[in-house]
N, C-alpha and C positions, 0 to 999 in steps of 0.2 A: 492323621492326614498323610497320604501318598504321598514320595514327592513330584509325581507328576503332578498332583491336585496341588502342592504348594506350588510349584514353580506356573504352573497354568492358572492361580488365582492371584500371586504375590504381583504387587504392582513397585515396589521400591524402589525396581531397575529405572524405573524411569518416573517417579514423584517423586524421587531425591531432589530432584532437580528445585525443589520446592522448599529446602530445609530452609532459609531464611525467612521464606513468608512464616511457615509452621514456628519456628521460633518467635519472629515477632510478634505476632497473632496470641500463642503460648503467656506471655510475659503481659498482655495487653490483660488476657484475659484473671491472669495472677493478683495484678495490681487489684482489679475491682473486687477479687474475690478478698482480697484483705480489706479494701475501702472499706465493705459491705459487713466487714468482721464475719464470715463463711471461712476463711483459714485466718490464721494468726499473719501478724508479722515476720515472727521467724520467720515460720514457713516460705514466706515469699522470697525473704534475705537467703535460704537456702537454694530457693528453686532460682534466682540470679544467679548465681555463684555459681548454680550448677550447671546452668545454661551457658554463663560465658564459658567455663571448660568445654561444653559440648562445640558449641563455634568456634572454638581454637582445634579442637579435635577437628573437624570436619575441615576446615580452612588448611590446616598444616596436611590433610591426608590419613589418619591415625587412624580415624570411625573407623569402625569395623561394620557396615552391614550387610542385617543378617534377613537372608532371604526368610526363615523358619519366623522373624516377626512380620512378613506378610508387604507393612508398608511404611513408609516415610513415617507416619505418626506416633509408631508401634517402635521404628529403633528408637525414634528421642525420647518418648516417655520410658522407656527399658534402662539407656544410659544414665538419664538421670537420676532415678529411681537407685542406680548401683553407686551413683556418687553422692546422693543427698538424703537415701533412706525415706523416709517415709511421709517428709515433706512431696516428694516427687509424687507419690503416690493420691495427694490431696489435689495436683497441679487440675484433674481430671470432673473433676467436681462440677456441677452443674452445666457438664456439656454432653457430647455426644463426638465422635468420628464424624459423623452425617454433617454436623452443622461447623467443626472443624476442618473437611477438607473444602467444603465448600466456601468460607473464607479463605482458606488460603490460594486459590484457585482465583478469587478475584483480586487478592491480594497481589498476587504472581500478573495473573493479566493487565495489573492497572501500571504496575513496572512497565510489565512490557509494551501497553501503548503510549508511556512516556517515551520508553525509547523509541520507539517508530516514529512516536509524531516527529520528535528530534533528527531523525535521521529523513523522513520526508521533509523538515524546513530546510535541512544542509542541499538536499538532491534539489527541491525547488531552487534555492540560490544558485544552483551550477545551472541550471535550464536558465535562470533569469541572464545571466552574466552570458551565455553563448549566444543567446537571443540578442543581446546587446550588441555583441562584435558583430553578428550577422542582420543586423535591424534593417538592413538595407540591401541583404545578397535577393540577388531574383531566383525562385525557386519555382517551378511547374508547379501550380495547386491540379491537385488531380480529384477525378470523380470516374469512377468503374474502373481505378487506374490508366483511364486517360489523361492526356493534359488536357486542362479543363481553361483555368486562366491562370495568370500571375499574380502571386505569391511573393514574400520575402519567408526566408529562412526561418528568420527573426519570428516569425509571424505564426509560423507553423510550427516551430518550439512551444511558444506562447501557449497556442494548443493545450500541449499536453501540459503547460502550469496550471490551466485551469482543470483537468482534470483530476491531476492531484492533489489539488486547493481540494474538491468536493472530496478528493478522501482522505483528506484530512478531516473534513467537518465529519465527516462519518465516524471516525475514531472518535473524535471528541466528545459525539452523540453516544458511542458505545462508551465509552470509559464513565459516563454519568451514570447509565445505566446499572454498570458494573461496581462504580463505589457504592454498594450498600452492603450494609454487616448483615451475615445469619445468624454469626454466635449469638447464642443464647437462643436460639430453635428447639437445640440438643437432636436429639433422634429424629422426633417430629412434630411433638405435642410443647416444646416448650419446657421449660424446667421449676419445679415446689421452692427453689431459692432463691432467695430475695436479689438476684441480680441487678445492676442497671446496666444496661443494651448501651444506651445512648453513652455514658463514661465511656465505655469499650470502642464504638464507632470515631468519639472524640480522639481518640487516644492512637486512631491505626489509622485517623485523614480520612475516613469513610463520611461522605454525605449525610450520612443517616443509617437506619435498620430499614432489613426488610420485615413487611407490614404481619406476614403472615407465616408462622413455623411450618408450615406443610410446604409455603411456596418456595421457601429458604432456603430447602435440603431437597429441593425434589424437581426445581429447573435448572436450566443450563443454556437457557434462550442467552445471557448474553456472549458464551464463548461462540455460539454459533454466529450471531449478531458478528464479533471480530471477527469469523471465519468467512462472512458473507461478507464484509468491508474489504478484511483480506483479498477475495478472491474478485472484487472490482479494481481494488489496485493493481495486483499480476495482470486482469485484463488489462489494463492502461500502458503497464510496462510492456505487455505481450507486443499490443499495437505499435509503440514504440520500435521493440525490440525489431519486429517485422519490416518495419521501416529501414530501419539500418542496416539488414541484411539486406533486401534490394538493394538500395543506395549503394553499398558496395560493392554488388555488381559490377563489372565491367560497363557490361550494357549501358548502367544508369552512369556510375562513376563520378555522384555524387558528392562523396565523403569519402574520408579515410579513417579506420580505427587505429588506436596506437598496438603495435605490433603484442602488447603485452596483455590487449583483451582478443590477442587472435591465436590460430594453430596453425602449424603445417598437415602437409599429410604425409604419411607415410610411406607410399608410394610417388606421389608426384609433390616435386620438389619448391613448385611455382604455386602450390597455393597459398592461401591467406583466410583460411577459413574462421567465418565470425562466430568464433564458438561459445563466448557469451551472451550475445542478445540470443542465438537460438538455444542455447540451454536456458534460457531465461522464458523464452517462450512453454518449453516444454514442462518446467516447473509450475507454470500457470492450472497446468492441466493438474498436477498434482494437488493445489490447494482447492481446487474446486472439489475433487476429489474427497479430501478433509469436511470440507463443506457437505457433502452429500452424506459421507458418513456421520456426521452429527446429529444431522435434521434425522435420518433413519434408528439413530440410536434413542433418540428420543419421542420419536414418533407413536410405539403404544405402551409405555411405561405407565402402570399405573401411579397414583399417590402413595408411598412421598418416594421417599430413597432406594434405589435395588442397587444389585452388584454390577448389572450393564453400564453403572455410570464410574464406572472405573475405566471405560476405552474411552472416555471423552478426552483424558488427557494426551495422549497421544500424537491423536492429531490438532488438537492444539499447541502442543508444543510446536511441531515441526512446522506450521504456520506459522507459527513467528520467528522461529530461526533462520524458515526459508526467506517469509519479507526481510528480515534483516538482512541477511547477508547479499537478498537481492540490492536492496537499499544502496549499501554501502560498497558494492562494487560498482553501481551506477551511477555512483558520486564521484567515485575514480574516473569512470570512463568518461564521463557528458564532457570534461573539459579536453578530451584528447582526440576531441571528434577534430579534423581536420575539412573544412568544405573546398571544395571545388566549382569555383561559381563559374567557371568557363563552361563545363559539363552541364551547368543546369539552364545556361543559355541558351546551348544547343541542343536542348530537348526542347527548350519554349519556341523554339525557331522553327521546329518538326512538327508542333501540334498546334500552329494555329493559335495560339494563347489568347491574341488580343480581339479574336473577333467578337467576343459578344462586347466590347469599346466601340467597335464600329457600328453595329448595332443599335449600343444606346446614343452613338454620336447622331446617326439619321434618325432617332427618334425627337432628338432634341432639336432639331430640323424640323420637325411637324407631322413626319411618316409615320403612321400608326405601328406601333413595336412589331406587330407579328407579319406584316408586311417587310418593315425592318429585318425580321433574324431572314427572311424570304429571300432576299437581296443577299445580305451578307453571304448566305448560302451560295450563290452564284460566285459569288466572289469568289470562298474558297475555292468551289472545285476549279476557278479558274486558274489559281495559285497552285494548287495540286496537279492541271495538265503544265504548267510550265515547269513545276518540280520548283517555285521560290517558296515564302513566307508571304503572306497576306502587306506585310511592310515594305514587302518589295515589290509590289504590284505598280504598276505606272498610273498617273493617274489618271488619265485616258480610258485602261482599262476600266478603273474603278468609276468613272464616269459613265460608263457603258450600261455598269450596274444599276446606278442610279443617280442623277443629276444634280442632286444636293449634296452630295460632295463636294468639298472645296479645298483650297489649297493646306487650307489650315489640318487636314485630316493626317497627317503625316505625323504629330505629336499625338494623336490617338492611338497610334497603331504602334508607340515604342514600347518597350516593356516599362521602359521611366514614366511614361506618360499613365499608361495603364495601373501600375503604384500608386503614382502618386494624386488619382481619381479619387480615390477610395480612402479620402484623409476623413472621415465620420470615425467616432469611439465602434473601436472593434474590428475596424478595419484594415488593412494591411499597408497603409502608407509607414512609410521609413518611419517619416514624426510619430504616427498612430503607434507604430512598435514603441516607438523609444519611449511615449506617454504612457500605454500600458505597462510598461517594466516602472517607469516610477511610480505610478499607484502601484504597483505589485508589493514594491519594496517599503513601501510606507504603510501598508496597509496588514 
């Protein structure tokens, strides 16, 4: 072989990353092959021995690997093999490559949606906790990015808890999926030795086996499944992320970042550019990305195994290093948001916030609702030639509009009043936030 053909087939540079699962998986499978009496005892007491060297190797820096054995699977059975002789050589016995990398591939993903999940329950506790402090800031709820009505903070954090509740449940939906055992598939067909599957799944925290050796070694539906979960959660952080950068806007001058998720420029000396939520956005684009390349990688692979499922790894990796590390800098950041509720005052003040209150105030008066928003209608643009807020309209005017108005309309029209309407589950009353955060946290 060329070494352009090795270094263009050799995947090692980047399924090292896997030597733990491959070891463990390795030793799972050692065990039952002595249970089974298929190798001796020695044999297995060697190929331990030789393995913990090999993880002390690898962990201290030592390993040597060698691009000429191709892949992760090919240096550890190599090393071992030169430290334990010909025990190492029996390690191999009733399997395949095919049905060992694909355990370790779920083995490695099921770590990694442990971690994630863990790092999405830490990022939900900061949304929940800033939700809390702000349970009760008044915030423009917007639609077309208009101001629409009033909002708490608190309320619109909330939001995006519930978005990442669902992807959470996603991951947790993938990771079932993902704990099943191939080993003992072997290539494709299954293996003539008297194996047990189910010892080997017991033994690695796998659910079970999969049902079928051809489906074992020949899908990859669930890295795309975490790469499809993935790429809902960047969307969610995207949107977020989106947020924040308006918000800090002048314009909006909603919030403040802490200076240390922000940049200068380098030319002008006054900025404060939010260069992690929009690097955060534009990484979105990259795991969808990952995402597309899966589905395409797999799209007309015949049965079972080919050499195209060698790029699967890739971008899965980077999907989960990207979710983490997006994770874990927006665990940082969610607590050093800064609000500015005077700023969000004076945007509910600009847009009219509380009219559809008044609205449902004259419906509850007996005026039929679409009559109702007809009138209020009037009303703004009345507000709008005076250049006030609908709260500040006299009530003469508002009388003008329509005759069921009464004195009492003047707590409809506050932004307190307009909150605290809206006290139903789900809704944006101060209480309603602070109720939703304690089922949050109990639940």
């Amino acid at each position: 072989m060329s070494d352009l053909v090795k270094r263009y087939t050799a995947s090692v540079d980047f399924d090292q990353r896997m030597w733990r699962q491959d070891i463990r998986a390795s030793l799972a499978h050692a065990t039952m092959l002595a249970r089974q009496n298929i190798i001796s005892t020695d044999d297995l007491a060697d190929i331990e021995r030789g393995m913990a060297q090999v993880v002390h190797e690898i962990e201290s820096g030592s390993f040597v690997w060698s691009l000429d054995l191709e892949d992760l699977h090919l240096n550890i059975e190599k090393r071992l093999t030169t430290l334990v002789g010909d025990a190492g050589k029996r390690l191999h016995t009733g399997r395949s490559r095919n049905d060992q990398v694909a355990t370790d591939i779920r083995l490695y993903l099921r770590d990694a949606i442990d971690d994630i999940a863990s790092l999405l329950g830490e990022f939900q506790s900061r949304l929940l906790d800033l939700a809390e402090k702000e349970a009760a800031t008044a915030l423009p709820g917007f639609t077309h990015l208009q101001v629409a009505q009033p909002i708490t903070f608190g309320h619109h954090l909330l939001a995006y808890f519930e978005m990442v509740r669902r992807d959470a449940e996603r991951l947790a939906d993938c990771r079932r999926r993902t704990n099943r055992l191939p080993l003992g598939a072997a290539a494709l067909a299954g293996t003539s030795y008297p194996i047990d599957r189910q010892f080997v799944a017991d033994l690695l925290g796998f659910d079970g086996v999969c049902e079928n050796s051809l489906d074992a070694v020949a899908d990859r539906d669930f890295a795309i499944e975490f790469c499809a979960a993935g790429a809902l959660l960047m969307m969610h952080l995207s949107r977020l992320s989106e947020e924040l950068v308006l918000w800090m806007n002048p314009r909006f001058g909603f919030i403040k970042l802490a200076d240390r998720f922000c940049t200068g420029s380098s030319i002008m000396p006054q900025k404060r550019n939010p260069d992690v939520p929009e690097l955060a956005r534009g990484k979105t684009g990259r795991i969808y990305g990952h995402l597309m390349a899966l589905l395409t990688l797999m799209k007309g692979q015949p049965l079972a195994y080919n050499k195209d499922n060698q790029e699967d790894k890739e971008p899965l990796f980077d999907t989960v290093d990207t979710l983490t590390d997006t994770l874990r800098i927006f665990i940082e950041m969610i607590p050093s948001i800064t609000a500015h509720p005077e700023n969000m005052r004076d945007a509910l003040r600009q847009g009219f916030a509380t009219a559809t209150d008044l609205a449902d105030y004259l419906t509850r008066r007996g005026l039929p609702f679409r009559d109702a928003h007809a009138a209020v209608g009037l009303a703004v643009r009345r507000a709008e030639e005076l250049g006030i807020d609908l709260a500040q309209l006299s009530l003469e005017e508002l009388q003008r509009v329509s005759p069921l108005i009464g004195d009492d309309v003047s707590t409809v029209l506050t932004i307190e009043g307009s909150l605290a309407a809206r006290r139903h589950v789900g809704g944006t009353a101060p209480e309603q936030v602070l109720a939703a955060i304690a089922r949050a946290r109990c639940g």
